[in-house]
C-alpha positions as CSV (number, residue, x, y, z in Angstrom):
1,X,-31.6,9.9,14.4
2,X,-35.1,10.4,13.1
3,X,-36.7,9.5,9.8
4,X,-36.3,13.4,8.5
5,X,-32.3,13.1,9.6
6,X,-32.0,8.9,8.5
7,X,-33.7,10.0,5.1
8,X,-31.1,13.3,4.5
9,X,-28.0,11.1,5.5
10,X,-29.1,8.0,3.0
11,X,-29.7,10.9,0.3
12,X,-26.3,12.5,0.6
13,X,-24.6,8.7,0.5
14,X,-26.7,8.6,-2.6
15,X,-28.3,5.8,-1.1
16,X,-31.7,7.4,-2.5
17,X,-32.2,10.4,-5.0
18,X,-34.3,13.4,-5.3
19,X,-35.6,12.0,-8.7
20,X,-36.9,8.9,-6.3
21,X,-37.9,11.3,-3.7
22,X,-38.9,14.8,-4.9
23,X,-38.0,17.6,-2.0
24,X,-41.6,18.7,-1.9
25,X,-43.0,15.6,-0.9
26,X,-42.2,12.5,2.0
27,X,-41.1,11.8,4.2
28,X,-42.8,14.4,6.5
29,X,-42.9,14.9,10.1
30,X,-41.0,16.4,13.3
31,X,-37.5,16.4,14.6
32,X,-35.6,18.1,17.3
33,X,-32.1,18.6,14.8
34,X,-30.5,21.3,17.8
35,X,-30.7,22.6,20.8
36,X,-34.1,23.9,21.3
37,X,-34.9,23.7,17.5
38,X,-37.4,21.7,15.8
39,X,-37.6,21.1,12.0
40,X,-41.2,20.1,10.6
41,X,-40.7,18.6,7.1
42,X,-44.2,19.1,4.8
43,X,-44.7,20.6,1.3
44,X,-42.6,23.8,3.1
45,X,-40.9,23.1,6.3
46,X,-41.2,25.7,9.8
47,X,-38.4,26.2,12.0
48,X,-39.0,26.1,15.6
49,X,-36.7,28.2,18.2
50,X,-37.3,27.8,21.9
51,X,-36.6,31.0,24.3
52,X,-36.8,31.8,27.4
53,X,-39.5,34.4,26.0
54,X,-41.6,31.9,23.8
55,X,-41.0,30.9,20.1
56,X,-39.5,32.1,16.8
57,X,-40.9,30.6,14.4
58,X,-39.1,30.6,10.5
59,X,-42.2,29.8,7.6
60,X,-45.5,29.4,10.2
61,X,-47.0,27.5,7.8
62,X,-48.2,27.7,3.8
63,X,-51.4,28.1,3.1
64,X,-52.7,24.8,3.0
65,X,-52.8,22.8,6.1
66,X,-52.2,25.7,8.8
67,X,-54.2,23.1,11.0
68,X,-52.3,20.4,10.3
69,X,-49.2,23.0,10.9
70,X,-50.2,24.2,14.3
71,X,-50.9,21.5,15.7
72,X,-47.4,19.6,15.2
73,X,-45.8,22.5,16.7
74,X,-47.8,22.1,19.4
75,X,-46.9,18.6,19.6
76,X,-43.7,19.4,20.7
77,X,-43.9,22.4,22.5
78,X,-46.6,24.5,24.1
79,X,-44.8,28.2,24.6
80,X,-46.4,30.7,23.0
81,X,-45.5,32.3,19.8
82,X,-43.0,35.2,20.3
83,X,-42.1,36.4,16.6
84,X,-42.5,34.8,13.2
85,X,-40.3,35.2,10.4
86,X,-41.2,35.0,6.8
87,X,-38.4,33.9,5.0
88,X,-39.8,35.4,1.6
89,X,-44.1,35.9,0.9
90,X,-44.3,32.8,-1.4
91,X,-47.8,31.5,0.2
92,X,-46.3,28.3,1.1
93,X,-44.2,30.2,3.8
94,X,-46.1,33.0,5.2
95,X,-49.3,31.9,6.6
96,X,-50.7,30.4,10.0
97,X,-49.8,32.9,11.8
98,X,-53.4,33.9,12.9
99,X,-53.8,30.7,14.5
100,X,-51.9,31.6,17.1
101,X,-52.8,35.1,17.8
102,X,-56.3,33.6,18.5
103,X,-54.3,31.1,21.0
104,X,-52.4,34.4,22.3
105,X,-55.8,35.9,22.7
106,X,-57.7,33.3,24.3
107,X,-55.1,32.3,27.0
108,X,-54.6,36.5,27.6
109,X,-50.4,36.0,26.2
110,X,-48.7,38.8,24.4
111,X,-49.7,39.4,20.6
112,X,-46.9,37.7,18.5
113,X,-45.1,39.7,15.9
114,X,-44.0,39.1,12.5
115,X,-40.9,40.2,10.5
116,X,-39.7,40.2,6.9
117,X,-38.1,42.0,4.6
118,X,-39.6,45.5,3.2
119,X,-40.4,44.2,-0.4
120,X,-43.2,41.4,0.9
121,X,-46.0,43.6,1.2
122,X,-46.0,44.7,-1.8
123,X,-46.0,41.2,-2.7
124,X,-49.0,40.3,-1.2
125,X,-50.7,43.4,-2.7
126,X,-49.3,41.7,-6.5
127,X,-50.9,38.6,-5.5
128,X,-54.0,39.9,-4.7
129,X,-53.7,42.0,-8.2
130,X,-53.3,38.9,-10.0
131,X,-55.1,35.8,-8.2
132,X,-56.6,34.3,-11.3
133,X,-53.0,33.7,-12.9
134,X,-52.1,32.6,-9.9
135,X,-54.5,30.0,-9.7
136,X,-53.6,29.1,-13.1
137,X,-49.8,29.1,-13.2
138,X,-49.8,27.0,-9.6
139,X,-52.4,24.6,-11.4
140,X,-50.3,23.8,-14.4
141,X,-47.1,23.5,-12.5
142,X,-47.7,21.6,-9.7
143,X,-51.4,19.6,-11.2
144,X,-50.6,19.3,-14.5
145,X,-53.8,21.0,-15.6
146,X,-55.4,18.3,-13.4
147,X,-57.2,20.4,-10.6
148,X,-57.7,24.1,-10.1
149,X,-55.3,25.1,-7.3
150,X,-57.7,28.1,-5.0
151,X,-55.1,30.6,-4.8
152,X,-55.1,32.9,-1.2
153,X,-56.3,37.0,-1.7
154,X,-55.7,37.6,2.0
155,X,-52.5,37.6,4.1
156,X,-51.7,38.4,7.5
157,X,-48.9,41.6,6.9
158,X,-45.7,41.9,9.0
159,X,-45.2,44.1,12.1
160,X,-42.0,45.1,11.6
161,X,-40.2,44.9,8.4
162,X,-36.2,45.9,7.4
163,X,-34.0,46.6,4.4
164,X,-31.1,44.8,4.2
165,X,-29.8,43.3,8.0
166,X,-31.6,43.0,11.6
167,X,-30.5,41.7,14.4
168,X,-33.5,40.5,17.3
169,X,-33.0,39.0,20.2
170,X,-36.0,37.1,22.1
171,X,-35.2,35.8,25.6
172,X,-31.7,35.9,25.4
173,X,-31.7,34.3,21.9
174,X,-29.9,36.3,19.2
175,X,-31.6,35.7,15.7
176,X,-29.5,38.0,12.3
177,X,-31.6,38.1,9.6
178,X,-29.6,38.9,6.1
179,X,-31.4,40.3,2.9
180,X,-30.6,38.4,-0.2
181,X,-32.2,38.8,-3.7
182,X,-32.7,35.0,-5.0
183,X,-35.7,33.1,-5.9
184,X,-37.3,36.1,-4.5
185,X,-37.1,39.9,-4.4
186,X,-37.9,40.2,-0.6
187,X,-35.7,37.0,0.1
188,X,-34.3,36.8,4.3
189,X,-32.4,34.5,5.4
190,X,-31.5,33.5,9.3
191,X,-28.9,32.4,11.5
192,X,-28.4,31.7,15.1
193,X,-25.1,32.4,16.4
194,X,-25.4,30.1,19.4
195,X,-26.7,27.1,17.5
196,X,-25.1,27.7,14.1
197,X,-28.8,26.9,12.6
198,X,-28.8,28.4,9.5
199,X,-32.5,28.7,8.1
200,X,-31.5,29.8,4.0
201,X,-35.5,29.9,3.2
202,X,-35.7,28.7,-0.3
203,X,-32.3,30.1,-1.4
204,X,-31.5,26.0,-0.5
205,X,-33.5,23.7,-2.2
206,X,-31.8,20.2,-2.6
207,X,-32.3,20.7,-5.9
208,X,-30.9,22.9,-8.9
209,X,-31.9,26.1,-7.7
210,X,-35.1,28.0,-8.5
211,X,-33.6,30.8,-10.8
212,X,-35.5,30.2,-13.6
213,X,-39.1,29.3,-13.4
214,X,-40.8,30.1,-16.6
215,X,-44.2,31.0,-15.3
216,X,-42.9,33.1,-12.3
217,X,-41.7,36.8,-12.2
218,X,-37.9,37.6,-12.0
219,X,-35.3,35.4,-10.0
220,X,-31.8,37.1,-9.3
221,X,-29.0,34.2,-10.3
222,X,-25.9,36.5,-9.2
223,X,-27.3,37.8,-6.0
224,X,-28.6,34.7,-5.4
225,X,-24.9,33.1,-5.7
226,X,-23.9,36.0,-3.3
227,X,-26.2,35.5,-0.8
228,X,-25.1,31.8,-0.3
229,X,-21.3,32.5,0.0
230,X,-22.3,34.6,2.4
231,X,-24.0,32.1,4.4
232,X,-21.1,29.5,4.2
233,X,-18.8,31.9,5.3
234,X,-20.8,31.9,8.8
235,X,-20.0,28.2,9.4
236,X,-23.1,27.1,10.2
237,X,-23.6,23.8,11.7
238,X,-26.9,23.0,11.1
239,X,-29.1,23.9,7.3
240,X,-32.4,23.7,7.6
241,X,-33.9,24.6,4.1
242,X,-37.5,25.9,3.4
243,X,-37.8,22.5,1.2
244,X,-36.1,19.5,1.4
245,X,-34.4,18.0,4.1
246,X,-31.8,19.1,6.9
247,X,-28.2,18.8,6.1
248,X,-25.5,18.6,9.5
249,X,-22.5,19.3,9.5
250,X,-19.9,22.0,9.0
251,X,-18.1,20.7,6.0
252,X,-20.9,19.3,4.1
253,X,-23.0,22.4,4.6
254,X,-20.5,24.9,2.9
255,X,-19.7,22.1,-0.1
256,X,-23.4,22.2,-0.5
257,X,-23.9,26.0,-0.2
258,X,-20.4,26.6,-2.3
259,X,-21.8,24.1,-5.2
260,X,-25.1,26.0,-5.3
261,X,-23.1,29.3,-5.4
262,X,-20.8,28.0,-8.1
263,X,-23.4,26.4,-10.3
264,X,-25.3,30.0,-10.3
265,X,-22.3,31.9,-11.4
266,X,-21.3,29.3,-13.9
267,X,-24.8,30.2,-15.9
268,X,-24.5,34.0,-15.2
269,X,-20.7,34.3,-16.4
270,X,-21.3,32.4,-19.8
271,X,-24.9,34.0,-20.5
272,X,-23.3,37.2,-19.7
273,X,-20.6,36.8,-21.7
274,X,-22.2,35.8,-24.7
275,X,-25.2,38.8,-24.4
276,X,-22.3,41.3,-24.7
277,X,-21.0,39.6,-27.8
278,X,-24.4,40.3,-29.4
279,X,-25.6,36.7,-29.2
280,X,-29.4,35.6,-29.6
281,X,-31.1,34.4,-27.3
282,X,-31.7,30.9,-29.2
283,X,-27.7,30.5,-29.4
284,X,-27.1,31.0,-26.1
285,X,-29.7,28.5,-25.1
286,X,-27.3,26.1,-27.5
287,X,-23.8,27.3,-25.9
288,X,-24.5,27.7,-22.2
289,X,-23.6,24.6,-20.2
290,X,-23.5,23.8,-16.6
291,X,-20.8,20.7,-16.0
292,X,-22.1,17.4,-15.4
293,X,-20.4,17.0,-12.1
294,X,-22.5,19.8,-10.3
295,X,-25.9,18.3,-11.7
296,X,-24.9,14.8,-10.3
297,X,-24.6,16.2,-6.5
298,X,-27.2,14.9,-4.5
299,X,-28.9,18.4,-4.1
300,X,-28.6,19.6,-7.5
301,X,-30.1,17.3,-9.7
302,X,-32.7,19.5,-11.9
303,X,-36.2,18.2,-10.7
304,X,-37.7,21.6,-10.1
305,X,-36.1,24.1,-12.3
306,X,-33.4,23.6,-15.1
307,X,-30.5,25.5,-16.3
308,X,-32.0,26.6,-19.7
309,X,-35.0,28.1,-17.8
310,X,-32.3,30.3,-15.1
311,X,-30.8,31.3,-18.8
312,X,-33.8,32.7,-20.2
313,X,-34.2,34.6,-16.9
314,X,-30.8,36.5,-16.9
315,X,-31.8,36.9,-20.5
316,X,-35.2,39.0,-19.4
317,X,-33.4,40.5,-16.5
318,X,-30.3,42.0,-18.6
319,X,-31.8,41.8,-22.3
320,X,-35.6,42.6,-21.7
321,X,-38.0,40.0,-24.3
322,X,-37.0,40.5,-27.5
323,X,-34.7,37.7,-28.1
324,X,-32.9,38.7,-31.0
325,X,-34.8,37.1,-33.9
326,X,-36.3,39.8,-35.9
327,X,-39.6,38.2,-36.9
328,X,-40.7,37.8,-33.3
329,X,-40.6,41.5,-32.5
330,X,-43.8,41.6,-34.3
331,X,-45.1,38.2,-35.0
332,X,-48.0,37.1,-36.9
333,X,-50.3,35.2,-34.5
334,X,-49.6,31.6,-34.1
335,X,-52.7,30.1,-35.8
336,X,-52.2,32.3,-38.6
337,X,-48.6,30.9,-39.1
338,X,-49.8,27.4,-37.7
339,X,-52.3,27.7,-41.0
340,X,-49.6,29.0,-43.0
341,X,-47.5,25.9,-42.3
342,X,-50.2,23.5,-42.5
343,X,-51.1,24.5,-46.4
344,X,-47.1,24.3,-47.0
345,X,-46.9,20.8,-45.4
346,X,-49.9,19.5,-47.1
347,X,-52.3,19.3,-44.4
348,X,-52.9,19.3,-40.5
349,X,-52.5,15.5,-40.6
350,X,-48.9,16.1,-42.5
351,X,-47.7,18.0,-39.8
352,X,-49.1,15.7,-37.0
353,X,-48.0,12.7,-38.7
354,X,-44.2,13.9,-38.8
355,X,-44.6,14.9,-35.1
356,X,-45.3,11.4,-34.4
357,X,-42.2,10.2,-36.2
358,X,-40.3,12.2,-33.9
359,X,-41.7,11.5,-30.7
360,X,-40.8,8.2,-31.1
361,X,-37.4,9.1,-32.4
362,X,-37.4,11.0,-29.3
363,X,-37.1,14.2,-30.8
364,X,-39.5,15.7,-28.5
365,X,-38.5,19.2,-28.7
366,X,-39.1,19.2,-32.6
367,X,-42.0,17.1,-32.6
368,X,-44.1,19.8,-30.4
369,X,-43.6,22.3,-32.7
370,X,-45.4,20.4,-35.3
371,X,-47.9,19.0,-32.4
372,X,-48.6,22.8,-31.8
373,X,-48.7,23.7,-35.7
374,X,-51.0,20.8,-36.3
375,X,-53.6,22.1,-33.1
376,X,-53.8,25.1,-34.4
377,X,-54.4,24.8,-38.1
378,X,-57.3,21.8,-36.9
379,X,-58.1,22.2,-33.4
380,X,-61.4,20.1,-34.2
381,X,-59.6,17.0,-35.8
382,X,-60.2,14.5,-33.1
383,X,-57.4,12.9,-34.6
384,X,-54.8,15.5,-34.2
385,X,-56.0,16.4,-31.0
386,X,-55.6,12.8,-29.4
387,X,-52.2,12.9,-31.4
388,X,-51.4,15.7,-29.8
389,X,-52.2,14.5,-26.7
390,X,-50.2,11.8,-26.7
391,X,-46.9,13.3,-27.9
392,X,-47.4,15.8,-25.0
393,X,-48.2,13.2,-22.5
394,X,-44.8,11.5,-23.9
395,X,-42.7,14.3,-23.3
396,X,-44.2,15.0,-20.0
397,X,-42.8,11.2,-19.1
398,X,-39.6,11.7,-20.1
399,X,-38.8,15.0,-18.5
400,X,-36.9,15.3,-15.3
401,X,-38.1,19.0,-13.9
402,X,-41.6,19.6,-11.9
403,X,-42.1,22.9,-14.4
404,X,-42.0,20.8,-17.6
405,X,-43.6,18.1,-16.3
406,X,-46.4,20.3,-15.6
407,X,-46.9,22.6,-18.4
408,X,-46.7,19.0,-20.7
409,X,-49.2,17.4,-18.5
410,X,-51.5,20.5,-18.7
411,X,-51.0,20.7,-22.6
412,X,-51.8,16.8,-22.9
413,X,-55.2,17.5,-20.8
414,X,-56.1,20.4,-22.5
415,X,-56.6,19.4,-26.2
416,X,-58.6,16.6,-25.1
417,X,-61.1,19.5,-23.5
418,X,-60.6,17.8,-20.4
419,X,-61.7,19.8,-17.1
420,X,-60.5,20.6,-13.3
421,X,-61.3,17.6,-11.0
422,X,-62.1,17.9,-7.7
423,X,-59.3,18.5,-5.5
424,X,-57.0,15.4,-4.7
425,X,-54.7,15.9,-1.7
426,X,-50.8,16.5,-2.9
427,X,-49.4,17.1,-6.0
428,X,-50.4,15.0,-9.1
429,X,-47.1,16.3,-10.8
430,X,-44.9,15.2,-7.9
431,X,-46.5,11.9,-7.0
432,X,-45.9,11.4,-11.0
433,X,-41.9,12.1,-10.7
434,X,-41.6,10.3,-7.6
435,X,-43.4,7.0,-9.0
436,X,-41.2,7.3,-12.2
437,X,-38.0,7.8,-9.7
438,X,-38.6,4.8,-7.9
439,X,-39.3,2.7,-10.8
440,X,-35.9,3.7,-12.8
441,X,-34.0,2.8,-9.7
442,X,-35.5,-0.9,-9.4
């Protein structure tokens, strides 16, 4: 085997973790994992299927390094692009594309086609709608504030797209593609009979699964959960996510697709349960539990999302944003309450002082109340500020999830006025939860 396979055996012996070894990040590179099918790990993977007609192609490329991209593909292979499959219109999945249809044109080959499901381009026209939050949300969660993430405002549309199943074939090879609302409305998933590949997109994530994301739009937890019982029930042989790493195997696949499954349904039954018994949301977040032994799998530990977050999702989904405390229907705004505090606590540096207290206590979630409280009564006290920062810079260390640990990290930059740098190449957040990784398991 290759470094991609070596790498996902020693992480399902447990030989290495994803909390060493985030699934965004390395190892990267190329590996034939089947029968005329490559697998190029990056930040997203690609899928590559040989045919007798030319290539399908699973994810071209994201957005960044379509260069980089193409030319591994063509590393391994030089037929021409047939079709190309967006697995959802997240823009780390569905770009590069045009890179070969000016290869198709210059060496006089057919025009490739693309397919997805009917909900992305309406997609793209919401990201173009809405670029500047984009830039924004993708700087905080995957930066940390750190550098200003240039968000795309044009994308190359499919050909052909379907509702709920298609079946292609190209050059003999039969492709079914599967609808399945997950981390994304316009979510597809792909199998091929003849291989047993099974390309889940990001419905597999070797990690807890994105349901929840707090600066996202809606993820679907119980379709989600039905969409990959589905997939197991196919058998496949091969997984090849759209992050992360390959997994082989029959038996290992469907424990690792059931587990996924399970885990989502575990958080939809209680949060369910408890909404119909008039619950708040803040008692929910308190009650709802996901069992220890599904977050200690190998590709379940929470380094991307976390349970509490897929909770407050099912929450908005079902219960709409009012979350049951009557004062924050119509809340006063937060400095005006931050003041309020402040003058009943004695002063900024009251609040700020406590806050420190329990930081190092390690009361972090308590502690960034008063941080907030304190910010906003004083936001010029250079004192409270670099308090501030620090209990924010704290938390961000201790957290295990790449949305925390990027919201923290922004906060901490933020109150010290501190400005987008010029763009660094990966993911500050990441390289920050892999370092930390490696370091807890010397």
């Amino acid at each position: 085997m290759g470094e991609i396979l070596d790498f996902a055996e020693a992480l399902w012996k447990g030989e290495t973790t994803t909390y060493a070894h985030h699934p965004l990040s390395e190892p990267y590179g190329m590996e034939k994992v089947a029968r005329d099918t490559w697998f190029h790990k990056l930040f997203s993977n690609t899928i590559i299927r040989e045919t007798p007609e030319g290539l399908i192609l699973i994810d071209p490329s994201g957005f960044a390094g379509v260069k980089m991209k193409f030319e591994s593909v063509r590393s391994v292979t030089s037929q021409p692009l047939h079709t190309a499959i967006y697995t959802h219109g997240h823009v780390d999945h569905c770009f590069g594309v045009s890179a070969y249809v000016e290869e198709a044109q210059s060496k006089g080959w057919p025009r490739p086609q693309v397919i997805a499901h009917e909900a992305t381009p309406a997609r793209f026209r919401r990201y173009r709608e809405t670029i500047g939050y984009n830039q924004a949300i993708n700087s905080r969660q995957f930066m940390g504030g750190q550098t200003r993430v240039n968000f795309p405002a044009d994308f190359y549309y499919p050909d052909i797209t379907y509702q709920n199943r298609l079946r292609i074939q190209v050059g003999g090879v039969t492709a079914l593609l599967r609808h399945g609302r997950g981390e994304t409305d316009d979510h597809t998933w792909v199998f091929f009979p003849d291989t047993g590949v099974l390309c889940p997109g990001d419905l597999f994530f070797w990690c807890l699964p994105n349901a929840g994301n707090p600066q996202k739009v809606q993820r679907y937890c119980k379709e989600w959960a039905v969409a990959l019982r589905e997939m197991a029930s196919l058998d496949p042989q091969v997984l090849l996510p759209g992050h992360g790493w390959p997994i082989i195997g029959s038996d290992r696949i469907k424990q690792a697709l059931e587990d996924n499954a399970r885990l989502l349904e575990i958080l939809f039954e209680q949060t369910l349960l408890l909404m119909n018994q008039g619950t708040s949301l803040d008692k929910i977040l308190q009650i709802v539990q996901v069992p220890e032994d599904l977050l200690n799998k190998p590709y379940l530990h929470p380094v991307y999302d976390e349970p509490e977050f897929i909770v407050r999702n099912l929450w908005r989904l079902y219960g709409g944003w009012y979350d049951g405390t009557p004062s924050h229907l119509k809340p006063a705004p937060e400095k005006e309450q931050a003041e309020e505090i402040s003058r009943l606590a004695g002063g900024a540096d009251k609040l700020i002082g406590r806050a420190k207290e329990l930081g190092q206590s390690g009361n972090f979630r308590l502690a960034c109340h008063l941080a907030d409280w304190a910010y906003l009564a004083a936001p010029d006290d250079p004192q409270v500020r670099e308090a501030v920062h620090r209990i924010y810079t704290a938390r961000a260390g201790v957290e295990t999830s790449t949305m925390s640990m990027g919201i923290y990290m922004a906060r901490a930059r933020e109150v010290r006025g501190e400005g987008f740098e010029e763009a660094v190449a990966g993911s500050r957040v990441l390289q920050v939860q892999d370092e930390r990784g490696r370091k807890q398991k010397q």
